[in-house]
N, C-alpha and C positions, 0 to 999 in steps of 0.2 A: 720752661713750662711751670715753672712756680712749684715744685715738686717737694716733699720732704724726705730724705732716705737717710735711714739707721742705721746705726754704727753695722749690725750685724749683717745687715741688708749688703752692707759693700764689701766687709768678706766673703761673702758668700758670691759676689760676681767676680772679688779679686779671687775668688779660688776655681771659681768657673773660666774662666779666662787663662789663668794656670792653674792646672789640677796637680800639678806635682811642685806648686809652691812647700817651701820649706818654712817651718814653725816651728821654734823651739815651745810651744805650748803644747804638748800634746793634747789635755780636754778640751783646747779652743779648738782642732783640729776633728777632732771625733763628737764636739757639739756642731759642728758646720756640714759632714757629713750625715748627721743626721739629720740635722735640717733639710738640709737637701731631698734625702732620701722619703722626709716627711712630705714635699712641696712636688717629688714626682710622682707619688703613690696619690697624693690627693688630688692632683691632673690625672693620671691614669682612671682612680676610680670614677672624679666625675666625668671624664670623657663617656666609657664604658657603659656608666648609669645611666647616661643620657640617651644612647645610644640599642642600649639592653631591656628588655621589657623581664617585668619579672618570671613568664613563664620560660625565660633563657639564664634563670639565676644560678644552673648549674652548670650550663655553658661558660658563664660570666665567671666563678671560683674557678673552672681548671683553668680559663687562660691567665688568669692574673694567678695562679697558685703559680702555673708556669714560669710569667713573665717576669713576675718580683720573686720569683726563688725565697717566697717563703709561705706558711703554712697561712692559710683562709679560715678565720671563724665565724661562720655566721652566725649572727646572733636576729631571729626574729620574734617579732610580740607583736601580740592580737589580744584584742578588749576582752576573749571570753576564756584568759587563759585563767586559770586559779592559782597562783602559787603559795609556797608556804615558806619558811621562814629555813628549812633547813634547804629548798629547792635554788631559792634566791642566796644563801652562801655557796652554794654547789657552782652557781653559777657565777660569781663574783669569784671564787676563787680561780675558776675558768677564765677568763677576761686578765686575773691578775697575771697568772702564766704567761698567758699569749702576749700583754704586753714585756712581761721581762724578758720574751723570746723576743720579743721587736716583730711577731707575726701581726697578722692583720684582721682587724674586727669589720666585716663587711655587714652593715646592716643601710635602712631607711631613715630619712625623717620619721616618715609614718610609721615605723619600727620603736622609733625614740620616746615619739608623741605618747603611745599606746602605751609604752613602760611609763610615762610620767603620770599618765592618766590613770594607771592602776594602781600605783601608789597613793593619789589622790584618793581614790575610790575606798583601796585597803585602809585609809586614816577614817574617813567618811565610816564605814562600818566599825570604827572602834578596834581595828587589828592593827594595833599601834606597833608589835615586835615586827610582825611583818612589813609593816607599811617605814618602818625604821629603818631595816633590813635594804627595802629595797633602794633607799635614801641614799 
């Protein structure tokens, strides 16, 4: 099929294939697991998304808080939210946690969109620490 596949791409089926292959590299081993684990949460969640309408979005965190045995953060934004500069490090250091927990950031495009748009908006008004802040 005329195909191109990455080095990483084929450990990752050789390790699918055998999951209790032996490696003397241990960080190659614990980067292939994560990958993994990165490639079934991002099939879980767009299944779910697809599937899930947002008035089921707390339905939607307990089963996935359930099914990946790990903690749900949702993170949502909307065009009329106001932030400030110490609200937006509260919140980034929030984000930084969850990901050294390897937990999960469950937001929207339209979630993403709206934060990139605020920040546009915060520079546009001249609130540079903030709008840097949210950068």
């Amino acid at each position: 099929m005329n195909i191109t596949v990455q080095e990483i791409q084929i450990k990752i089926a050789q390790h699918m294939i055998q999951p209790n292959m032996k490696t003397n590299d241990l960080t190659e081993r614990n980067i292939l697991l994560i990958y993994l684990h990165r490639i079934l949460v991002q099939f879980v969640l767009y299944y779910l998304n697809h599937y899930f309408q947002k008035k089921n979005y707390q339905s939607l965190r307990c089963k996935l808080d359930g099914l990946l045995n790990r903690c749900i953060f949702p993170f949502a934004c909307c065009r009329d939210m106001n932030f400030n500069t110490v609200q937006i490090n509260q919140i980034f250091k929030r984000i930084q946690q969850r990901l050294l927990n390897y937990d999960i950031i469950l937001t929207s495009p339209e979630d993403i969109l709206s934060f990139d748009l605020l920040t546009i908006d915060k520079c546009r008004r001249n609130e540079f620490d903030v709008g840097r802040s949210m950068l």
